[in-house]
C-alpha positions as CSV (number, residue, x, y, z in Angstrom):
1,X,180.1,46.8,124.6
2,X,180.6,48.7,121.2
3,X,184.0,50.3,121.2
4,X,184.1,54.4,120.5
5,X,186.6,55.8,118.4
6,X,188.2,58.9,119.6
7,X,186.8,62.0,118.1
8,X,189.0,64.7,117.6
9,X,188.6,67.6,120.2
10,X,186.6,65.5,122.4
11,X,188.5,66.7,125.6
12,X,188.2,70.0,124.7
13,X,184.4,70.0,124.3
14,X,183.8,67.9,127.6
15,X,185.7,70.8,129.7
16,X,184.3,73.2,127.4
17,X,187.7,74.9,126.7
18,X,187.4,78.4,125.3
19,X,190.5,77.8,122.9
20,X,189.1,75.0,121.2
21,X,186.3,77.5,119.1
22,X,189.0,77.9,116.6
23,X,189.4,74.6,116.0
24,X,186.0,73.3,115.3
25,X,185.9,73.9,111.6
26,X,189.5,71.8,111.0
27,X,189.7,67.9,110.7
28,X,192.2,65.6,110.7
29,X,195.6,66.4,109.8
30,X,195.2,70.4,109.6
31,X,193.0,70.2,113.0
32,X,196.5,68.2,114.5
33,X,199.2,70.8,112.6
34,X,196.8,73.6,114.0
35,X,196.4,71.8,118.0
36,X,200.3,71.4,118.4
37,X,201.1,75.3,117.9
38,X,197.8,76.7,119.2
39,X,197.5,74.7,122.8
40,X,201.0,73.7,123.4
41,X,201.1,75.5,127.1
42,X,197.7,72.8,127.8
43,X,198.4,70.3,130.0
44,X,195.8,67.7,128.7
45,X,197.4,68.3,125.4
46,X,201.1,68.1,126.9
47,X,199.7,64.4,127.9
48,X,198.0,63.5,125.5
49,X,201.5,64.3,122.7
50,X,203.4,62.5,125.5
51,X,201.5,59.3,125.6
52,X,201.8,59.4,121.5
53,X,205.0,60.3,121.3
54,X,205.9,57.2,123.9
55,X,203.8,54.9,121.8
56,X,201.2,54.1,124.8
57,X,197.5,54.1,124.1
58,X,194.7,55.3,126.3
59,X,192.4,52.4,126.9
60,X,189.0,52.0,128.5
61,X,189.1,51.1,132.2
62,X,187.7,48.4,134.1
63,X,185.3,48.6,136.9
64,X,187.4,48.5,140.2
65,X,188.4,45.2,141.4
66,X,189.0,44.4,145.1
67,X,192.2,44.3,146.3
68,X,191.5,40.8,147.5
69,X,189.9,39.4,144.6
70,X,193.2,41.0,142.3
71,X,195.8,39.0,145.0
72,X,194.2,36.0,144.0
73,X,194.0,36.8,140.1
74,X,197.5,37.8,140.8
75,X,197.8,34.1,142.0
76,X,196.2,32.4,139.3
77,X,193.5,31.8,141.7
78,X,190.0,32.2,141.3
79,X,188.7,34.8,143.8
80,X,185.5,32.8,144.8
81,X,187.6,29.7,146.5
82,X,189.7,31.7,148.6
83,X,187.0,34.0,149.6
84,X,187.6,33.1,153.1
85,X,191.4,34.0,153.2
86,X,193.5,37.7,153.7
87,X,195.4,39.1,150.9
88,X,198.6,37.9,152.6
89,X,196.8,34.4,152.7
90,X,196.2,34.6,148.8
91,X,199.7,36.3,148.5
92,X,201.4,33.4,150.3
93,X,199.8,30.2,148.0
């Protein structure tokens, strides 16, 4: 699967947030200078500065694993031999 790169404003389009129509016409850095003054009280933004300023990344997400099937990735096991056994059983190997 093709990674995306992020596209500034793309949160704001998806919720369709009223503030972001004086943003549209600014890229890059202005659009950035313009986003921390104009929607500092928005949470999303509040997060998203956060996450930057703490150096962590927002990543794509897996599909959901099974609890049972992470115990025994956990374990170094693979999931399909110990199909038969509880998580505590997986837990305990």
């Amino acid at each position: 699967m093709a990674q995306k790169k992020y596209k500034s404003g793309t949160f704001c389009i998806d919720i369709a947030c009223p503030r972001h129509k004086e943003l549209e016409s600014l890229e890059g850095d202005a659009y950035t200078e313009k986003k921390k003054s104009h929607c500092k009280d928005c949470y999303a933004w509040m997060l998203f500065t956060w996450l930057d300023s703490h150096n962590y990344r927002i990543i794509q997400a897996l599909p959901q694993v099974s609890a049972k099937d992470l115990a025994a990735m956990i374990k170094g096991i693979d999931p399909i031999r110990v199909e038969d056994l509880t998580i505590d059983e997986i837990l305990a190997l």
